[in-house]
gemmi code that builds the backbone of each chain (N, CA, C; Angstrom):
import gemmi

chains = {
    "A": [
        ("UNK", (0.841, -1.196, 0.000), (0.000, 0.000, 0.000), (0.877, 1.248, 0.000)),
        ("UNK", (1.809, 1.402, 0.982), (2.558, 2.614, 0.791), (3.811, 2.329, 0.609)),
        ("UNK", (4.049, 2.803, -0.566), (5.057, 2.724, -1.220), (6.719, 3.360, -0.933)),
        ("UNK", (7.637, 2.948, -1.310), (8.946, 3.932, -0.894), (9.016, 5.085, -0.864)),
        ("UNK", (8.564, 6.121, -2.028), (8.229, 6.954, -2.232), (7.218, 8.055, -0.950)),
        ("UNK", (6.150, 7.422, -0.674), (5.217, 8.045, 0.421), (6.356, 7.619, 1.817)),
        ("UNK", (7.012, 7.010, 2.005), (7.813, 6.419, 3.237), (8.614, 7.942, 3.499)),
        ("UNK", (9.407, 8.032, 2.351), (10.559, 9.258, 2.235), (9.692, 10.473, 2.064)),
        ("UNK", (8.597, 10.756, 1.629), (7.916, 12.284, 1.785), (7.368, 12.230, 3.134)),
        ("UNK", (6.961, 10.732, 3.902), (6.298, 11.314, 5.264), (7.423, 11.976, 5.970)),
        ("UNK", (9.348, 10.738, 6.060), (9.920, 11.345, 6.938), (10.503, 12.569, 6.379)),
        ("UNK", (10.366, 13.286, 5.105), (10.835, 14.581, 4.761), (9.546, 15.401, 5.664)),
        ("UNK", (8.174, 14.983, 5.976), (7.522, 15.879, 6.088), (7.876, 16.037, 7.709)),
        ("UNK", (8.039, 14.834, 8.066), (8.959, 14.997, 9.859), (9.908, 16.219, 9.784)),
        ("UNK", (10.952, 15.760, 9.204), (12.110, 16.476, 9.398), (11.827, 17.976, 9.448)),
        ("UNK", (10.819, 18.619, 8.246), (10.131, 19.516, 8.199), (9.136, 20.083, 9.602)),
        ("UNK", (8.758, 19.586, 9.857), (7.660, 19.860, 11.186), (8.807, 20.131, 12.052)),
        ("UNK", (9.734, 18.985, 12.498), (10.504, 19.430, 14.049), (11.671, 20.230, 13.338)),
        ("UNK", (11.946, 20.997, 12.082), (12.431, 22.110, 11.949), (11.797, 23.632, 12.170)),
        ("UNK", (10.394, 23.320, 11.422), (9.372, 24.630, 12.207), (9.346, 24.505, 13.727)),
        ("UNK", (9.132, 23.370, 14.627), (8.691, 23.504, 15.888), (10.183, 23.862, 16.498)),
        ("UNK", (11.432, 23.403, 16.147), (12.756, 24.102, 16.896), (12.515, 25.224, 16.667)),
        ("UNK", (12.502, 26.146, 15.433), (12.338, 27.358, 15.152), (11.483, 27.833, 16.492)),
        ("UNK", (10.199, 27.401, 16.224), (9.014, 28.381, 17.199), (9.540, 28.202, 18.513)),
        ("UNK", (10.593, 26.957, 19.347), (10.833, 26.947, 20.661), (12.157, 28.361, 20.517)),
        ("UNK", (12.476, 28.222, 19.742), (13.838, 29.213, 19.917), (13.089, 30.518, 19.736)),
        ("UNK", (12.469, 30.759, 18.764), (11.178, 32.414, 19.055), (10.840, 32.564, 20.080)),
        ("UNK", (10.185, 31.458, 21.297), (9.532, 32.157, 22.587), (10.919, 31.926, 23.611)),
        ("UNK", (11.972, 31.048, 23.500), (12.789, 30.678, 24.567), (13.750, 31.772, 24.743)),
        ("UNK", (14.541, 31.971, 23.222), (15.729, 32.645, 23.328), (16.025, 34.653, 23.781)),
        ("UNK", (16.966, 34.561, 24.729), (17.108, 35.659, 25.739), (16.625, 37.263, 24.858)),
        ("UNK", (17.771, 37.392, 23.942), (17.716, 39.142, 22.900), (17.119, 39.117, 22.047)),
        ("UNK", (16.611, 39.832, 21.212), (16.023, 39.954, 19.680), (17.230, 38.897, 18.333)),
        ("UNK", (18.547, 39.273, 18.944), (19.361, 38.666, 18.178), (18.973, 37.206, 17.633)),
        ("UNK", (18.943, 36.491, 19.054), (19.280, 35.224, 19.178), (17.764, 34.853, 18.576)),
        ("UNK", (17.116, 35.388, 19.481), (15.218, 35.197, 18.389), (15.358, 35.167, 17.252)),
        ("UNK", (15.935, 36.083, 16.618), (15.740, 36.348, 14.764), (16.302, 35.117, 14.397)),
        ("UNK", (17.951, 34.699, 14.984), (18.149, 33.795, 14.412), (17.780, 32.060, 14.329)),
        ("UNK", (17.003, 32.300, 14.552), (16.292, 30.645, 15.503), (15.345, 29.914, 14.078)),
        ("UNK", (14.394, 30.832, 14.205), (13.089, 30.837, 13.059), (13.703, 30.878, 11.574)),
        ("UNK", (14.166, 31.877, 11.098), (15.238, 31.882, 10.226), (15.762, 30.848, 9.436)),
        ("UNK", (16.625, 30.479, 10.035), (16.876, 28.572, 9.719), (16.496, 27.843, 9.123)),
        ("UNK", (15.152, 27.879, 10.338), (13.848, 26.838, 10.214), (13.096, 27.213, 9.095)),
        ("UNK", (13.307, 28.234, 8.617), (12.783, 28.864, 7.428), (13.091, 28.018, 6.435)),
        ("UNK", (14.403, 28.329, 5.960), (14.824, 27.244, 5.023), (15.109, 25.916, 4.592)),
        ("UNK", (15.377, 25.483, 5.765), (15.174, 23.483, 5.706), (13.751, 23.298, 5.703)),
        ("UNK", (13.047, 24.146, 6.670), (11.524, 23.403, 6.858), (10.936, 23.598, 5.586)),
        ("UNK", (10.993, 24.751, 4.674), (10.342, 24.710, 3.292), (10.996, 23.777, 2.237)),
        ("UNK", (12.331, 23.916, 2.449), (12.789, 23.215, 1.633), (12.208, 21.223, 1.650)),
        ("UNK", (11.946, 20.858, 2.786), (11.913, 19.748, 3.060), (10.516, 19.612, 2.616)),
        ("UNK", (9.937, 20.365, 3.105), (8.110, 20.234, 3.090), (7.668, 20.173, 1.149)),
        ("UNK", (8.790, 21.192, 0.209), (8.396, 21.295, -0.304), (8.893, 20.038, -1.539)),
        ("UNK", (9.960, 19.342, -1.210), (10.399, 17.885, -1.962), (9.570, 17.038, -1.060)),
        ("UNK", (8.826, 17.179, -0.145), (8.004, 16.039, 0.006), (6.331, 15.770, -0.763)),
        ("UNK", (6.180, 17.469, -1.007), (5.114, 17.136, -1.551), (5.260, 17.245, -3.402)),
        ("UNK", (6.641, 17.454, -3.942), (6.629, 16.832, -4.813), (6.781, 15.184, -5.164)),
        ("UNK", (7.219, 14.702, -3.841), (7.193, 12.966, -4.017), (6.232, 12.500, -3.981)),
        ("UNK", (4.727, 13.145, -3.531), (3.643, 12.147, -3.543), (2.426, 12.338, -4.428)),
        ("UNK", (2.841, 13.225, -5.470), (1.927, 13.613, -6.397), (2.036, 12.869, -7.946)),
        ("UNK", (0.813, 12.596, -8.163), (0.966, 11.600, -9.237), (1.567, 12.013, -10.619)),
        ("UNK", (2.421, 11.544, -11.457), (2.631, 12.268, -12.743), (2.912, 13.878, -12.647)),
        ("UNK", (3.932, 13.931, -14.314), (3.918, 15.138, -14.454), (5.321, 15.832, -13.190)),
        ("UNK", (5.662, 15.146, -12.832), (6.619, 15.592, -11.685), (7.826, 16.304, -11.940)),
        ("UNK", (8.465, 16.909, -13.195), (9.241, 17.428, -13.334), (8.900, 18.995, -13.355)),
        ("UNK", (7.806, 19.018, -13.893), (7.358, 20.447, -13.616), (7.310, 21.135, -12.796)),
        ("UNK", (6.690, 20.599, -11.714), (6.798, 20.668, -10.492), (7.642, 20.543, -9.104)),
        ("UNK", (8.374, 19.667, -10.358), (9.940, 19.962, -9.262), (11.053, 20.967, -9.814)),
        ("UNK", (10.461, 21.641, -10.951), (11.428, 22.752, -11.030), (10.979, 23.727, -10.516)),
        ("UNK", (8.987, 23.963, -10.105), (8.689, 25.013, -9.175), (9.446, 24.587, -8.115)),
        ("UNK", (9.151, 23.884, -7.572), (9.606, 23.612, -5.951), (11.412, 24.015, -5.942)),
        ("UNK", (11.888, 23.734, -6.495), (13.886, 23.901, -6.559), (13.693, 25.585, -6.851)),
        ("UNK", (12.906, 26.335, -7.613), (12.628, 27.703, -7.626), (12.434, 28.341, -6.309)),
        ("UNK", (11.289, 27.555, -5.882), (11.131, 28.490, -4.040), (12.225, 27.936, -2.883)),
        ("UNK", (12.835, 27.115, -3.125), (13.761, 26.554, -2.599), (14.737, 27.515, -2.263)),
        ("UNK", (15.223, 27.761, -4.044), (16.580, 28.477, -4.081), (16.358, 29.980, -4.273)),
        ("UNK", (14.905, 30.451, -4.378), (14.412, 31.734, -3.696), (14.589, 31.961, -2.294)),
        ("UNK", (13.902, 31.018, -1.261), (14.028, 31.462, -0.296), (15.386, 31.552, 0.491)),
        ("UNK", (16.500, 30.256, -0.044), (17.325, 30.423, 0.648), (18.604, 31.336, 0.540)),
        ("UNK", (17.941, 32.491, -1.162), (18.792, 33.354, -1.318), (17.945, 34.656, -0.293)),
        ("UNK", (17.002, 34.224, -0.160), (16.260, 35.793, 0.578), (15.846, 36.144, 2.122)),
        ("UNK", (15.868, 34.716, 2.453), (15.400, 34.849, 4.528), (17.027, 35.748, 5.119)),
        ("UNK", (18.459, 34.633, 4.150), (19.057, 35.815, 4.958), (19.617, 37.140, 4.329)),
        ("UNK", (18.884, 37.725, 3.592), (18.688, 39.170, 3.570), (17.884, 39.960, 4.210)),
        ("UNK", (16.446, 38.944, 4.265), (15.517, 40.130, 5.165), (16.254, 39.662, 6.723)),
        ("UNK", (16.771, 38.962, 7.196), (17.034, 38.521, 8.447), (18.040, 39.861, 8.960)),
        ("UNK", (19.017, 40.002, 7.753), (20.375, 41.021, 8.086), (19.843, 42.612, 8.041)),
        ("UNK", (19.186, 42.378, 7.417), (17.970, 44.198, 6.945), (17.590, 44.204, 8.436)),
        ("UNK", (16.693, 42.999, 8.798), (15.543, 43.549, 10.091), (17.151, 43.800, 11.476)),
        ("UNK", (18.583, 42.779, 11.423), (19.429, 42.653, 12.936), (19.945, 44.177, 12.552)),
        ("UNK", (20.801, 44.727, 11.722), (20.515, 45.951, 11.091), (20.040, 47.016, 11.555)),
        ("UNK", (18.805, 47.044, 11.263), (17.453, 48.003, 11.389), (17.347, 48.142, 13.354)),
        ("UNK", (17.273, 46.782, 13.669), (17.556, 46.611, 14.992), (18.554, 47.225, 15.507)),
        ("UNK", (19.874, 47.163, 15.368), (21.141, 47.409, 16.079), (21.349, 48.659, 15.673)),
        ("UNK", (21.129, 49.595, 14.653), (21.175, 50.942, 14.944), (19.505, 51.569, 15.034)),
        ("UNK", (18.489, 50.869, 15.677), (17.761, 51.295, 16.462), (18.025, 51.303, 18.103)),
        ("UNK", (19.066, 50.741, 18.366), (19.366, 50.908, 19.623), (18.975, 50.005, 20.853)),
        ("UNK", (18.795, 48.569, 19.948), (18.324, 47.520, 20.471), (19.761, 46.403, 20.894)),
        ("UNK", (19.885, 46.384, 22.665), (21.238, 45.916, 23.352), (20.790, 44.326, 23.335)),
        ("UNK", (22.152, 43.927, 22.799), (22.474, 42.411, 22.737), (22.333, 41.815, 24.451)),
        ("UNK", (21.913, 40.141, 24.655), (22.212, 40.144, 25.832), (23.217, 39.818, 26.482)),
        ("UNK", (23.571, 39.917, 27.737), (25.165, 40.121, 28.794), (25.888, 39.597, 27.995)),
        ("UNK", (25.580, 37.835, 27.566), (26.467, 37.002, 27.844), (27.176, 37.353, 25.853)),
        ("UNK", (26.703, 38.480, 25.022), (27.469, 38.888, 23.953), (28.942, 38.946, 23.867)),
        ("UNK", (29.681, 38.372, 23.114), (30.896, 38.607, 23.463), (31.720, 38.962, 22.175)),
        ("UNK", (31.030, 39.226, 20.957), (31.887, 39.549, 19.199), (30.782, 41.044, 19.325)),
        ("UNK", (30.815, 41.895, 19.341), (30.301, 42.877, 18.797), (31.519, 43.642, 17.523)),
        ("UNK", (30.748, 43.344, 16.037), (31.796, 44.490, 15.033), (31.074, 45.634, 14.942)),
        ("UNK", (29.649, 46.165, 15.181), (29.185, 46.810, 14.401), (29.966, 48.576, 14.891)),
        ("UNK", (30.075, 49.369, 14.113), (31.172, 50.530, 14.439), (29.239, 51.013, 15.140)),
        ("UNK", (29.857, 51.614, 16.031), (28.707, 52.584, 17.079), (28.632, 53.624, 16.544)),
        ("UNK", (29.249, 54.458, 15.307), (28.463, 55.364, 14.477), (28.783, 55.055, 12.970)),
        ("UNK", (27.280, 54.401, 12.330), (27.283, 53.687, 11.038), (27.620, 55.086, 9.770)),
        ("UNK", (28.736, 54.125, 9.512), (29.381, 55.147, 8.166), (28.669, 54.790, 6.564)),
        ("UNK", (28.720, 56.263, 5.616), (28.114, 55.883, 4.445), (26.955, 55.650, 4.386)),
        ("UNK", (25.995, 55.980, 5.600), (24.324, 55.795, 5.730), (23.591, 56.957, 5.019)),
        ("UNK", (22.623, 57.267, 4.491), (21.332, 58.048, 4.770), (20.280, 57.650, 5.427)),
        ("UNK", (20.213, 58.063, 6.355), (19.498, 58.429, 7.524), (18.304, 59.474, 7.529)),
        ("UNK", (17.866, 59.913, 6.273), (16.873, 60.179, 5.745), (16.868, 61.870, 5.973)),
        ("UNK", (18.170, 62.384, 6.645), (18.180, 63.933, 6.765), (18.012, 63.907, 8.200)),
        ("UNK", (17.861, 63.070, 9.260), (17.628, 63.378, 10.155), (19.135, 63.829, 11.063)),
        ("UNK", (19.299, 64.279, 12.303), (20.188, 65.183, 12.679), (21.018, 63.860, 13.368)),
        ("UNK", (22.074, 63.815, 13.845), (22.878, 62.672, 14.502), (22.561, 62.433, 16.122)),
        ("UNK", (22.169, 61.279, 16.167), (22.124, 60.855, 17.832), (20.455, 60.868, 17.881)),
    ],
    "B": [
        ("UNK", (-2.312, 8.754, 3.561), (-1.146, 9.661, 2.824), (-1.630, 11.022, 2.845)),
        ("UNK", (-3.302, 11.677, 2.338), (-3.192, 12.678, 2.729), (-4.291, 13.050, 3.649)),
        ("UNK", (-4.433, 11.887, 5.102), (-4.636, 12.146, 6.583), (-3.246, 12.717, 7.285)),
        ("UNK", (-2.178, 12.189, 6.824), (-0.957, 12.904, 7.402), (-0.604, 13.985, 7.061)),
        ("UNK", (-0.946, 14.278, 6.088), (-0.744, 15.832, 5.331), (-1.840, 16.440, 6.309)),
        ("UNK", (-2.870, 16.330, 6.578), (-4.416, 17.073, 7.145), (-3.422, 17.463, 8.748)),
        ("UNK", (-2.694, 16.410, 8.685), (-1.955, 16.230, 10.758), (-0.691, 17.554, 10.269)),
        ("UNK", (0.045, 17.385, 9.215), (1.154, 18.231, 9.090), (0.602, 19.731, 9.137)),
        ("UNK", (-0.700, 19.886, 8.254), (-1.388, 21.381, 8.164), (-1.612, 21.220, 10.088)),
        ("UNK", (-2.383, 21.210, 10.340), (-2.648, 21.126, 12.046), (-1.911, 21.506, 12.640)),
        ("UNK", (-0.702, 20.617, 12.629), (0.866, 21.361, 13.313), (1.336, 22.300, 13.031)),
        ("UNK", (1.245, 23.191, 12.007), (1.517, 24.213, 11.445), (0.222, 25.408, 11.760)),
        ("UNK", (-0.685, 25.206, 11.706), (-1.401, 26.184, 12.337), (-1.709, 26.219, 13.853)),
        ("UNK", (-1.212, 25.382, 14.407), (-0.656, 25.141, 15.638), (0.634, 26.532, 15.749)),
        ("UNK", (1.568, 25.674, 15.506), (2.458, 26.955, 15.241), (2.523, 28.062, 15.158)),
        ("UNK", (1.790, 28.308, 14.495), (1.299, 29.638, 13.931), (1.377, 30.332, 15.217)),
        ("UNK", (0.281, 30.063, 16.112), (-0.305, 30.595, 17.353), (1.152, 30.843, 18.855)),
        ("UNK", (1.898, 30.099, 18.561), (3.489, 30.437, 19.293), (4.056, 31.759, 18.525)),
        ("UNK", (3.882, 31.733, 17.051), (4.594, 33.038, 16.267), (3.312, 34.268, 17.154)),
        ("UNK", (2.309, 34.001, 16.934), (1.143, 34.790, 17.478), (1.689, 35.499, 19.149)),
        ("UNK", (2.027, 34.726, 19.758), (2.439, 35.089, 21.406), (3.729, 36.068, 21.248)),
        ("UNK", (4.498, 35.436, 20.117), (5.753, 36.404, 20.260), (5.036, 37.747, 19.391)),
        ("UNK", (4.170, 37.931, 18.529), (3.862, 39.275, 18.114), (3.181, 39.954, 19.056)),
        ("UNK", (2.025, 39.175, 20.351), (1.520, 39.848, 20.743), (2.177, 40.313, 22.135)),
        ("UNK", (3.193, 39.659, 22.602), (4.104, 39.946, 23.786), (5.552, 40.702, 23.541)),
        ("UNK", (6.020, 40.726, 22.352), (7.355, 40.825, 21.820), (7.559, 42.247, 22.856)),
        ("UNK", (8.813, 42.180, 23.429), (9.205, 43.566, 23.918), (9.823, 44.898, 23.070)),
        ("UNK", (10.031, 44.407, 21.768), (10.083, 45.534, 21.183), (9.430, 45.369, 19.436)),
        ("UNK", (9.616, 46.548, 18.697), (8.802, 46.179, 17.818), (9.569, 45.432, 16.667)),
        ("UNK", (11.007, 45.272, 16.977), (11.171, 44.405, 15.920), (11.000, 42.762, 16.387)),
        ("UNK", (10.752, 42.141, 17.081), (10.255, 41.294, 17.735), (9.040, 41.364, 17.327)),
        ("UNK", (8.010, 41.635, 16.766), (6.570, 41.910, 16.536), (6.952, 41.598, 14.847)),
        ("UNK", (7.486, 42.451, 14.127), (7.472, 41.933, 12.888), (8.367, 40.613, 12.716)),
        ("UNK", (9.525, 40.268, 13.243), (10.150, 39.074, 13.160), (8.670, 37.814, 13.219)),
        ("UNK", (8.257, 37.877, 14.246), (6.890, 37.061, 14.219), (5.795, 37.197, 13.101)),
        ("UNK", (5.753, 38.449, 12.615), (4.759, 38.322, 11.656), (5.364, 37.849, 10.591)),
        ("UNK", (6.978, 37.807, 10.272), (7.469, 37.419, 8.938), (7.348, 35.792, 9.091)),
        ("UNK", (7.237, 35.195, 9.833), (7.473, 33.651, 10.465), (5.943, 33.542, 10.282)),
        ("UNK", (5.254, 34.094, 10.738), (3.846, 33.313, 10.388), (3.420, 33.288, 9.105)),
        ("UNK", (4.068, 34.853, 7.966), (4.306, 34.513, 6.382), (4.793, 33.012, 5.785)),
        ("UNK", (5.629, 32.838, 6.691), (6.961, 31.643, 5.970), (5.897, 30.278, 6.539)),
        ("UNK", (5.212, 30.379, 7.758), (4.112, 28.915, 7.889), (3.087, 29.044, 6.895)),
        ("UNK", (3.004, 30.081, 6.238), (1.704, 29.994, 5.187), (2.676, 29.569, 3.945)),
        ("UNK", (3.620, 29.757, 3.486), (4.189, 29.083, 2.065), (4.351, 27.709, 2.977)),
        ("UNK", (4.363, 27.294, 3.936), (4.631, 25.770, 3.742), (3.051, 25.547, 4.152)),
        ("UNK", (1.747, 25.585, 4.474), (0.323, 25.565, 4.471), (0.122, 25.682, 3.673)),
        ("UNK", (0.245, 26.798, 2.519), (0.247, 26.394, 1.385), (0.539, 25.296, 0.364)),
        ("UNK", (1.769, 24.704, 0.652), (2.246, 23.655, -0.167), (1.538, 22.226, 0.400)),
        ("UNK", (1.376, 22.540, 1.644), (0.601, 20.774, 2.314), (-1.026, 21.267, 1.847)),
        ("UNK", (-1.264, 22.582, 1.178), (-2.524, 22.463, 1.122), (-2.527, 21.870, -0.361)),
        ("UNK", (-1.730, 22.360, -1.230), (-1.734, 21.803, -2.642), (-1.613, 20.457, -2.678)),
        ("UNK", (-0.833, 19.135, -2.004), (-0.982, 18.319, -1.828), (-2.681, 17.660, -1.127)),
        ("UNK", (-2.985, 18.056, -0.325), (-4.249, 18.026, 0.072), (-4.946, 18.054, -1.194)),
        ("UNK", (-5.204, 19.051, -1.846), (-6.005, 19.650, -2.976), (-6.078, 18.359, -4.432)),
        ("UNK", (-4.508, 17.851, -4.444), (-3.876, 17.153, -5.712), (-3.632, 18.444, -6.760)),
        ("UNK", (-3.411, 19.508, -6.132), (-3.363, 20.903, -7.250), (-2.020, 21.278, -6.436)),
        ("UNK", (-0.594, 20.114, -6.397), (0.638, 21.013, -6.196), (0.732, 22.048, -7.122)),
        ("UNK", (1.088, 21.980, -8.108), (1.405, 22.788, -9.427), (1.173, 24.271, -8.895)),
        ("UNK", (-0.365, 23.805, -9.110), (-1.160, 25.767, -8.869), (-0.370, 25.956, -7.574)),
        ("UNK", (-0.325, 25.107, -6.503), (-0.502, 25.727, -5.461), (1.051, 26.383, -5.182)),
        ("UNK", (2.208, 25.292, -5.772), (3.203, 25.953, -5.794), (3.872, 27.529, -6.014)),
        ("UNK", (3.218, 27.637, -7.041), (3.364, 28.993, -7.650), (2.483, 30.035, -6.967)),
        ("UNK", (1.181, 29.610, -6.074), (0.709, 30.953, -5.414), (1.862, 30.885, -3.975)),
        ("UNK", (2.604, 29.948, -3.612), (3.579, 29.785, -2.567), (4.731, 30.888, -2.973)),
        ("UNK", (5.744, 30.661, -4.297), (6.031, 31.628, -4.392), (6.017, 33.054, -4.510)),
        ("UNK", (4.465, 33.271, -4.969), (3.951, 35.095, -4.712), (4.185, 35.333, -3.706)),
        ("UNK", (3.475, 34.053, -2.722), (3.819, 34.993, -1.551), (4.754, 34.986, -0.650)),
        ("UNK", (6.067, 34.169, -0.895), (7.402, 34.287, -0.596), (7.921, 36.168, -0.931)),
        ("UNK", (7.526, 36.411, -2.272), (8.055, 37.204, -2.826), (7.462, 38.224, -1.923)),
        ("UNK", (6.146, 38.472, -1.935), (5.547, 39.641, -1.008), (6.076, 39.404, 0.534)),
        ("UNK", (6.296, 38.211, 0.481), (7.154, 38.478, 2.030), (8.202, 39.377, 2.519)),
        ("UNK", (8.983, 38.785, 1.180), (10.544, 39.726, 1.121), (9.998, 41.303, 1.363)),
        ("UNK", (9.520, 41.502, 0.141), (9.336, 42.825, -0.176), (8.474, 43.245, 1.057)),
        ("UNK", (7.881, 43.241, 2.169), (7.543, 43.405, 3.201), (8.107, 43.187, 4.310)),
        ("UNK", (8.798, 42.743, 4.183), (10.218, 42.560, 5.395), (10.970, 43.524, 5.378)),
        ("UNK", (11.820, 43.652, 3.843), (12.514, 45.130, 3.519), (12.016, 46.785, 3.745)),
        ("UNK", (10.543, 46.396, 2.854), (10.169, 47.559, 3.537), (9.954, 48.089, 5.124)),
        ("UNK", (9.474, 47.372, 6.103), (9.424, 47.571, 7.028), (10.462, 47.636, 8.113)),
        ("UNK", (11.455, 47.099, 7.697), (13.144, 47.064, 8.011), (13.652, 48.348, 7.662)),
        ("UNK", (13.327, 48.690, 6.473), (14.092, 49.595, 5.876), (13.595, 51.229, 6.862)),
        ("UNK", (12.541, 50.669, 6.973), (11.221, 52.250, 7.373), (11.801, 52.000, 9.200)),
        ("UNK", (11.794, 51.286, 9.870), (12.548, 51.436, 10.814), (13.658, 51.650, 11.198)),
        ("UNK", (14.902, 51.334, 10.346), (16.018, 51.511, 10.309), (15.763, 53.303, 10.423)),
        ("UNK", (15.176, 54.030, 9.561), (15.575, 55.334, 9.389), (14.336, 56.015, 10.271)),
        ("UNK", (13.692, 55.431, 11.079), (12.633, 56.208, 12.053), (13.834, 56.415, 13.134)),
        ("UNK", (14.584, 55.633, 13.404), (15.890, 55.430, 14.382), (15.342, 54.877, 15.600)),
        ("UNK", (15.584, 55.316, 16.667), (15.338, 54.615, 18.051), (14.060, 54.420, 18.143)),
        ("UNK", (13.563, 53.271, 19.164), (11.593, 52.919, 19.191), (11.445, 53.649, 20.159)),
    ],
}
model = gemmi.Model(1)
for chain_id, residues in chains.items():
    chain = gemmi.Chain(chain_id)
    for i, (resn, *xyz) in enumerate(residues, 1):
        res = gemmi.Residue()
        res.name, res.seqid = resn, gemmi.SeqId(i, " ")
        for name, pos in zip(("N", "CA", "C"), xyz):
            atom = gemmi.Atom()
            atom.name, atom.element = name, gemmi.Element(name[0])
            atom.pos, atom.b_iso = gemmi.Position(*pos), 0.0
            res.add_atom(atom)
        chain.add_residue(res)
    model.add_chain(chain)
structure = gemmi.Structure()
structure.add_model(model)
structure.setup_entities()
């Protein structure tokens, strides 16, 4: 009845699930905004990626088509979560949002050079 | 085969509702959109267990990527628009 095929999309669809659910424990667990952003993030990209070769394995016929959408959002998303990820830590860290204690690499220069800042006055 | 898909959507809108606590508790506001971009990213994969559900991967794929794309472009913008409001 279930074939090799449905075997390997259920445990892709596992692997997928307890990559979203690490994500969501690291969103409510982890201490700074930092460590939050980077948790979910991740989970962003394996969990779609996984979810989304599983549900090209169990669909009947026609499967190449559809697996060149799926390798499209694949290699979309995993060129784009970490851009919006670095935009929003960014946006964060010269909003004036403090890492927690136990930080120990800070590079970012404490007055960002080569910005527009939209005309507004310094500090 | 797709009773487990019906259990995978479940867990995921499950989910959802943890991204929900961090938007509605987050201590600051980028913590509020970080959560709303994460509950974007559980709808492209709800989406895709819904196209399986459906037997319409195909279609459903491609409305997954729109809204990957409107994700981005809503992340940036709202990144971008805070970055230059400066301090919350």
């Amino acid at each position: 009845m279930t074939s090799g095929a449905e075997i390997l999309a259920s445990v892709l669809l596992l692997i997928g699930l307890a990559f979203t659910l690490l994500g969501s424990v690291g969103l409510v667990r982890f201490p700074d905004f930092y460590t939050r952003m980077h948790a979910p993030t991740k989970a962003t990209t394996l969990g779609v990626s996984s979810m989304a070769l599983a549900a090209v394995l169990v669909i009947p016929g026609g499967i190449v088509a559809v697996l060149m959408k799926a390798l499209t959002i694949i290699a979309f998303l995993f060129l784009t979560a970490p851009i919006g990820a670095h935009m929003m830590a960014r946006a964060a860290r010269s909003g004036g949002i403090a890492p927690c204690e136990e930080t120990r690499i800070d590079e970012m220069p404490t007055e960002p050079v080569g910005e527009d800042d939209g005309g507004h006055p310094a500090g | 085969m797709t009773s487990f898909f019906l259990f995978v959507l479940l867990m995921l809108a499950a989910l959802i509702l943890v991204y929900l606590y961090r938007v509605a508790q987050g201590p600051t506001v980028f913590d509020r959109v970080l959560g709303l971009n994460g509950i974007s990213t559980k709808s492209i994969l709800m989406l895709i267990v819904i196209g399986v559900v459906y037997d319409r991967v195909d279609m459903f794929v491609d409305i997954a990527t729109g809204y990957a794309l409107l994700n981005l472009a809503g992340a940036l913008a709202i990144a971008k628009y805070l970055e230059q409001r400066g301090a919350v």
